[in-house]
C-alpha positions as CSV (number, residue, x, y, z in Angstrom):
1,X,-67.1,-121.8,-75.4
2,X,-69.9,-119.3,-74.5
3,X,-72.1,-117.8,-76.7
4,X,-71.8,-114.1,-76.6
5,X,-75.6,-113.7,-75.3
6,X,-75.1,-116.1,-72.2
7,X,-71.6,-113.6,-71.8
8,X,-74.0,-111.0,-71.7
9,X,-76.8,-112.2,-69.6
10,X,-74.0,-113.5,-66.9
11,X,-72.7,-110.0,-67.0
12,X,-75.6,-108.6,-66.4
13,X,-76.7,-110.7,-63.9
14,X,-73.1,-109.8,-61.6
15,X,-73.7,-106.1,-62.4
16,X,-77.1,-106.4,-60.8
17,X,-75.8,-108.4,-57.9
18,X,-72.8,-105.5,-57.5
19,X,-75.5,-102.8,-57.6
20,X,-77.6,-104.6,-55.1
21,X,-75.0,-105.0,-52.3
22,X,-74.1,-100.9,-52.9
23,X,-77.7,-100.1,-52.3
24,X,-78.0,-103.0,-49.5
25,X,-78.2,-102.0,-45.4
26,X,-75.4,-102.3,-43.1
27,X,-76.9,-105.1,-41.4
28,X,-74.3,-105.0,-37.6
29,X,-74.8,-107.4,-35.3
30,X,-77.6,-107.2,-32.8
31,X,-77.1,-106.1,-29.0
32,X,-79.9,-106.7,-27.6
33,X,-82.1,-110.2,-25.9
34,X,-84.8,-111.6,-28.2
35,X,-88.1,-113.8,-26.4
36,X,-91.2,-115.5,-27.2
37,X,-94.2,-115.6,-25.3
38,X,-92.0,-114.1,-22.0
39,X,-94.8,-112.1,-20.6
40,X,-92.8,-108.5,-20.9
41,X,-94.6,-106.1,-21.1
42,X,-94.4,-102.6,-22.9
43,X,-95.0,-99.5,-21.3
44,X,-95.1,-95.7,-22.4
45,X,-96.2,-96.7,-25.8
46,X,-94.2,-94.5,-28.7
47,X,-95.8,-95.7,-31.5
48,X,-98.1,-98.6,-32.2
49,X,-99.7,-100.2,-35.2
50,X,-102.9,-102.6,-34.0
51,X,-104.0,-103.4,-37.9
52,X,-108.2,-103.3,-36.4
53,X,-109.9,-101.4,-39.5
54,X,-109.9,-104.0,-42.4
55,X,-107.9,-102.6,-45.3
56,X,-106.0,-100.6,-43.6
57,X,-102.7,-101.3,-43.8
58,X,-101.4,-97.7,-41.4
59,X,-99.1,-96.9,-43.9
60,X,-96.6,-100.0,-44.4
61,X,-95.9,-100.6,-47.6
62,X,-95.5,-104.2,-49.2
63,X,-92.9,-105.4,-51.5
64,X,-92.6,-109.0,-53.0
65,X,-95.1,-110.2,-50.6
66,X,-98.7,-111.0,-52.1
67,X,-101.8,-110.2,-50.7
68,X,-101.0,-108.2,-48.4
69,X,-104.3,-106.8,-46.5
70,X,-105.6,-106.3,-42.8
71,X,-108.9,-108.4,-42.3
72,X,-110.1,-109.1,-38.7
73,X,-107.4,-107.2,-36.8
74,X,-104.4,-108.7,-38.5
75,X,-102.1,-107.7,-41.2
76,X,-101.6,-110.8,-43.7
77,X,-99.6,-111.7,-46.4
78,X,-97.7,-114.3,-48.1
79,X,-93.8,-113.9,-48.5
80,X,-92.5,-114.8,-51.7
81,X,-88.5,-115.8,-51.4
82,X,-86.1,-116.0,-48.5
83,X,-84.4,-112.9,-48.4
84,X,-81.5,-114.3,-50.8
85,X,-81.6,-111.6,-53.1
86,X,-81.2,-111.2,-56.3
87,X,-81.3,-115.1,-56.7
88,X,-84.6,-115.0,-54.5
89,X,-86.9,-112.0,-54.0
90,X,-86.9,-110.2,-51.1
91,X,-90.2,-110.0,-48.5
92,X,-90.4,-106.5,-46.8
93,X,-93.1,-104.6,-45.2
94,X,-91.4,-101.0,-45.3
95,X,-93.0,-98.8,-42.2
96,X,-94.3,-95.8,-41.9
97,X,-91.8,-92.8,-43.1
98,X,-93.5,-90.1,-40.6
99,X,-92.8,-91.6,-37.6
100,X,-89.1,-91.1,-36.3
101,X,-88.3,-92.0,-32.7
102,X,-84.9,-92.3,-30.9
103,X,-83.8,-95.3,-29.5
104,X,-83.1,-95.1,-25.9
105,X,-84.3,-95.1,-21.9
106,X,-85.9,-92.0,-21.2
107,X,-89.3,-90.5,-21.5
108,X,-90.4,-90.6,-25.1
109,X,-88.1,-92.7,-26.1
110,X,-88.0,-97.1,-27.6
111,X,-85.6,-99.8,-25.7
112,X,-88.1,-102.3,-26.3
113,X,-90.4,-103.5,-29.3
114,X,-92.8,-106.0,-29.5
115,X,-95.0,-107.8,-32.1
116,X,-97.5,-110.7,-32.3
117,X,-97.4,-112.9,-35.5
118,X,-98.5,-116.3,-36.5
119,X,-96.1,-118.3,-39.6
120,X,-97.3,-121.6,-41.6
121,X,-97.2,-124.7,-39.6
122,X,-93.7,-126.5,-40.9
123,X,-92.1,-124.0,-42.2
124,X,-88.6,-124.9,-40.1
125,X,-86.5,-122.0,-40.9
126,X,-88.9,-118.9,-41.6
127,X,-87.1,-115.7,-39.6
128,X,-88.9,-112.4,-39.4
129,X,-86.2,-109.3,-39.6
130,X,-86.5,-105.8,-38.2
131,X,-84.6,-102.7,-39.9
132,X,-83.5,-99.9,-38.2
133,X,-83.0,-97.0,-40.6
134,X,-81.8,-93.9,-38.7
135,X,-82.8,-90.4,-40.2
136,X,-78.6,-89.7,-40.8
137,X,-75.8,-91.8,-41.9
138,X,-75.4,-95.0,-43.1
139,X,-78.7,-97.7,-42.9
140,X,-78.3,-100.3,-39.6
141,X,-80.2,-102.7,-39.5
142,X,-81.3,-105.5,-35.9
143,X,-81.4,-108.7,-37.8
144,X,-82.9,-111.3,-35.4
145,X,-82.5,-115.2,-37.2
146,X,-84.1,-118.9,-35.9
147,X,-80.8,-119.0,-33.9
148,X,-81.0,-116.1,-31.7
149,X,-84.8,-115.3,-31.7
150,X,-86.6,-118.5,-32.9
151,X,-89.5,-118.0,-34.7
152,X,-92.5,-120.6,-33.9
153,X,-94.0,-122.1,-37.2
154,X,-97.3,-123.5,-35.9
155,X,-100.0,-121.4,-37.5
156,X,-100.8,-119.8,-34.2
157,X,-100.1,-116.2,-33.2
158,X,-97.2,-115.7,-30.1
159,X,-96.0,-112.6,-28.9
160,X,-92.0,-111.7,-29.6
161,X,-90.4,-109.1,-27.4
162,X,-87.0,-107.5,-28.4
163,X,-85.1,-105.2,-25.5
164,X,-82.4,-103.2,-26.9
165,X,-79.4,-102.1,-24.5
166,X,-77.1,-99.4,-24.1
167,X,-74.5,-101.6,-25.8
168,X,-76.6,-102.1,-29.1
169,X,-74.9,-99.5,-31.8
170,X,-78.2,-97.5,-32.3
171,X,-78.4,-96.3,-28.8
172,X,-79.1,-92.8,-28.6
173,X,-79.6,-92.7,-32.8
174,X,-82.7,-91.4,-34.0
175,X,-84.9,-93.8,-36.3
176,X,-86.2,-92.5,-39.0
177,X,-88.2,-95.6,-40.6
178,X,-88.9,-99.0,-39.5
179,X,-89.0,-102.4,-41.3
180,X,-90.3,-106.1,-41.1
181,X,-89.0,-108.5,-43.2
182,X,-91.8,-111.3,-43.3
183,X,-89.0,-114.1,-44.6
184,X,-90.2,-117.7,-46.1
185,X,-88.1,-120.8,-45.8
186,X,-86.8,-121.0,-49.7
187,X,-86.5,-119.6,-52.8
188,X,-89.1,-121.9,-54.0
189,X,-91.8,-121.5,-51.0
190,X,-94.9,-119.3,-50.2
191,X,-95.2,-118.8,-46.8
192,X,-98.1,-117.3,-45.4
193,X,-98.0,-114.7,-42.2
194,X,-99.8,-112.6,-40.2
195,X,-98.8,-109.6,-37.5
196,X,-101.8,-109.1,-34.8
197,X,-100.1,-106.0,-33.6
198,X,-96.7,-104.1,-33.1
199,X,-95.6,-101.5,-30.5
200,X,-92.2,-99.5,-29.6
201,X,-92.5,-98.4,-26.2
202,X,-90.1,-98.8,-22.8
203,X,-89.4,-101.1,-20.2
204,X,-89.9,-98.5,-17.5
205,X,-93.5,-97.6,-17.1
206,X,-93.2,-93.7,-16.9
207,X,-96.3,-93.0,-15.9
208,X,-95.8,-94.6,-12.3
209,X,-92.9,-93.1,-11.1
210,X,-93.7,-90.3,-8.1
211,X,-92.8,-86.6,-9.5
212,X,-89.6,-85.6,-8.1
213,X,-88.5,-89.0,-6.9
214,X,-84.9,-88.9,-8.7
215,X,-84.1,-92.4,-7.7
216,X,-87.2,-94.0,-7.7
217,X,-87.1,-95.3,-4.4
218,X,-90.8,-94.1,-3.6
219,X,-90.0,-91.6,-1.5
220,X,-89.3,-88.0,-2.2
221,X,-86.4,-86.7,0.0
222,X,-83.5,-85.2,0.6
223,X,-81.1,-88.3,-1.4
224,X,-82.8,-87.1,-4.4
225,X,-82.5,-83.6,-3.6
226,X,-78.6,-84.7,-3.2
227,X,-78.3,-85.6,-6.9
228,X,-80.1,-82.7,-8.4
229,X,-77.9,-80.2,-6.6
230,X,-74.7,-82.4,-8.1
231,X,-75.5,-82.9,-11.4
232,X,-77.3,-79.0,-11.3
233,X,-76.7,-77.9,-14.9
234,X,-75.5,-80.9,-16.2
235,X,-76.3,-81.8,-19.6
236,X,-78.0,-84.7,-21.3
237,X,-77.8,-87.2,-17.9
238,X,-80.9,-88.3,-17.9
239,X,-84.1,-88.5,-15.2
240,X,-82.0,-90.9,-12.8
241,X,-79.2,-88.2,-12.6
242,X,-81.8,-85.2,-11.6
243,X,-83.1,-84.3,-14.8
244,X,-86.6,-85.5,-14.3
245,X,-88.3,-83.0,-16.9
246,X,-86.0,-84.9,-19.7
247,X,-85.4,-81.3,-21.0
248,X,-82.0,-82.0,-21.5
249,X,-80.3,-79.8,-18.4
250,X,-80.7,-80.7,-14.5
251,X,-82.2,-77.0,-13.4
252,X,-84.3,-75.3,-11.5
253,X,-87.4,-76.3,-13.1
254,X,-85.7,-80.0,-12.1
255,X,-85.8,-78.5,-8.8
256,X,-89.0,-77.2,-8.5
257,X,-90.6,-81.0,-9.3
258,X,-89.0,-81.7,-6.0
259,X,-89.3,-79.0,-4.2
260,X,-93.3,-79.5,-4.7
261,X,-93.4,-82.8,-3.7
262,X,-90.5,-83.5,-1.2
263,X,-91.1,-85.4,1.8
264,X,-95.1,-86.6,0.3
265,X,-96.7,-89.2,-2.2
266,X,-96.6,-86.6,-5.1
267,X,-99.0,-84.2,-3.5
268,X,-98.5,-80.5,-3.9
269,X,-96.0,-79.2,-1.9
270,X,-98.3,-76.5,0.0
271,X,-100.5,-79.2,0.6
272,X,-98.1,-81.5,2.3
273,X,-96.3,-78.9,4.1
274,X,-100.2,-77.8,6.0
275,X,-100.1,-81.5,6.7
276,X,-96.7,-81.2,9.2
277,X,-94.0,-81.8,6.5
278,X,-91.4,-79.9,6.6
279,X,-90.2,-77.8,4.1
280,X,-86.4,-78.2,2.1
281,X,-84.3,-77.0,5.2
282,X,-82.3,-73.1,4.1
283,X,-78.9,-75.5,4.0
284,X,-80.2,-77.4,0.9
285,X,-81.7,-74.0,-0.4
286,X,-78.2,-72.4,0.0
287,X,-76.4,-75.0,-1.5
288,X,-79.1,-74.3,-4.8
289,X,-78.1,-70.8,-4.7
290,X,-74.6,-71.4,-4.6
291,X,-74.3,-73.6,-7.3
292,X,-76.2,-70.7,-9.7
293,X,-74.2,-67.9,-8.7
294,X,-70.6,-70.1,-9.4
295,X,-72.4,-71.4,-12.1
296,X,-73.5,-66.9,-13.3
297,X,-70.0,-65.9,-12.4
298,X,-67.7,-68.8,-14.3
299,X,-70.3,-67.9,-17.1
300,X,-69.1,-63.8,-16.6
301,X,-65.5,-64.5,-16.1
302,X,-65.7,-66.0,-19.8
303,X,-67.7,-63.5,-21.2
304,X,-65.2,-60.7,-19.8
């Protein structure tokens, strides 16, 4: 028979287990394709965290991971447990809480993140996590494990690229905070780490697409003309579907980006038009105005 102290300490031991899984993320399954060393890159950089100025950690905060400090332009550390908690502790390296960012394939917005790190040589089953927490509504977490995103364990630093998809859960949620979970191979082990860099961005390099070129063909012209006066005040559709401003509405200032550069290389439009291009012919014009005035009058009939 137990003696009432061992009772006691079991009990308390369950409770703290109970109060742990209450407080735990969801953790749903990833949607998304994991690499190492694939040569992706990241463009139209969100946010990024290089780690160049020794100790300065650029606000990620440690828990049950010692000695943690940046010291020739990489963020280091030693994990202390496997993630098993509470029978092991639990390595995190919480992110920045000021930097929120929505997960998605427009301008200004992350469908890809990628970090460089370097884990002990022989470690076999170290894992590095990422967290998700989105500014409303329960915590989701983008677990990646050796299975599905292996993690190399040869003391050298290699570059690991996650793409997230329309499919993943979080698409279109906005992401309040960020987290790595640094994860040894035991309970019993100290693993050591270190992150040379890591960056949200996209996979679409924003900065070279032609202004007004709605289906990025390289060539401004009456096709994307075509799916601006379609989707004209359409909501939340995105650049591909006219709305190249990303304001959230296909209009006329949507318009006026290809007005200015139709039928050139991204040129002004008064410039291209002295060079012998013709301007928008008054059909495509008319068809503009006629979508605003059915658009004005619906808009009357209902106020009426």
């Amino acid at each position: 028979m137990k003696h009432p102290y061992e009772r006691a300490t079991a009990l308390i031991s369950v409770l703290a287990a109970i109060a742990w899984l209450a407080a735990a993320p969801t953790a749903m399954a990833a949607i998304g394709t994991g690499s190492v060393d694939g040569g992706e890159e990241v463009f139209s950089i969100v946010h990024s965290w290089e780690w160049n100025t020794d100790g300065d950690l650029e606000g990620w905060t440690p828990a049950s991971i010692n000695n943690a400090d940046v010291a020739g332009g990489l963020l280091t550390g030693e994990s202390l447990g496997d993630g098993s908690f509470p029978a092991g502790a639990d390595p995190i390296f919480n992110g920045p809480g000021d930097h929120s960012f929505v997960i998605g394939s427009a301008v200004g917005e992350v469908n890809r993140v990628q970090f460089a790190a370097q884990f002990d040589a022989g470690a076999p089953t170290v894992r590095t996590e990422m967290f998700f927490f989105p500014t409303a509504g329960a915590h989701e977490s983008q677990v990646w494990t050796p299975d599905d995103f292996p993690v190399i364990t040869d003391g050298n630093l290699h570059v690991y690229t996650v793409g997230i998809g329309p499919a993943d859960p979080l698409w279109g949620a906005t992401i309040g905070t960020f987290r790595l979970d640094p994860v040894a191979d035991n309970q019993n082990v100290v693993d050591s780490f270190a992150y040379d860099y890591l960056r949200l961005g996209n996979s679409t390099d924003f900065t070279a697409l032609l202004p007004g070129d709605v289906n990025e063909d390289t060539v401004v012209d009456e096709a994307d003309f075509e799916i601006i006066r379609v989707n004209f005040f359409s909501m939340d559709v995105g650049r591909s579907n006219g709305d190249l401003n990303i304001d959230g509405i296909v209009d006329l200032e949507d318009f006026g980006e290809w007005k200015d550069n139709f039928g050139g290389d991204g040129g002004s439009f008064r410039g291209m038009l002295f060079g012998g291009v013709p301007e928008p012919g008054s059909g495509g014009l008319a068809a503009i105005g006629i979508v605003i005035l059915g658009v004005i009058r619906r808009r009357s009939r209902r106020a009426a």
